[in-house]
C-alpha positions in Angstrom: 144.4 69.7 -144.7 142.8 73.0 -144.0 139.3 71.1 -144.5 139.9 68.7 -141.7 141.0 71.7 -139.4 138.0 73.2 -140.4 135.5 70.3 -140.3 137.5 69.1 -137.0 136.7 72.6 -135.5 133.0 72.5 -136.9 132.3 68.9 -134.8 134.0 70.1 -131.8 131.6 73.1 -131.2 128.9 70.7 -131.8 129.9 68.1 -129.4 130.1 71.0 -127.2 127.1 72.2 -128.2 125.5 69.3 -128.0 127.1 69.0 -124.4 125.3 71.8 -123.0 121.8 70.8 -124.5 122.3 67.9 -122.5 123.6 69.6 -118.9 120.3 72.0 -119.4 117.8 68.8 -119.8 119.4 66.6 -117.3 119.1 70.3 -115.1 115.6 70.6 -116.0 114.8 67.4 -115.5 116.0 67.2 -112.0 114.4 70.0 -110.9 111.2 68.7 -112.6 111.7 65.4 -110.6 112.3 67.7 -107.2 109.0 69.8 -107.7 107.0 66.6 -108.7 108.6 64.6 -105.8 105.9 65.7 -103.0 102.8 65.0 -105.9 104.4 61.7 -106.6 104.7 61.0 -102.8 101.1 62.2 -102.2 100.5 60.0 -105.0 101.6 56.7 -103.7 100.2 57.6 -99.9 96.8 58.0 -101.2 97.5 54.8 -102.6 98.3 53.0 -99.9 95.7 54.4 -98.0 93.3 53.2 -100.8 94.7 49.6 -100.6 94.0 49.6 -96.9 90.4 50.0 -97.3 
């Protein structure tokens, strides 16, 4: 019985672990999306522009 508690412990620090990991890339990411945002912008305006000619 002692195991489980142990193990049981063992996975929740790991889900919580794991949880975190997650919350910093999703974090990163969005802030990777933000600062790319004007570049992909610029992107799809030159783009356009090109299609015009």
């Amino acid at each position: 019985m002692e195991t489980l508690k142990a193990l049981n412990q063992i996975v929740v620090s790991l889900v919580e672990i794991a949880g975190m990991a997650l919350l910093l890339v999703l974090a990163f990411l969005l802030v990777a999306a933000l600062a790319l945002l004007p570049l992909g912008l610029l992107g799809w305006l030159l783009v356009w522009l090109w299609g015009l000619l």
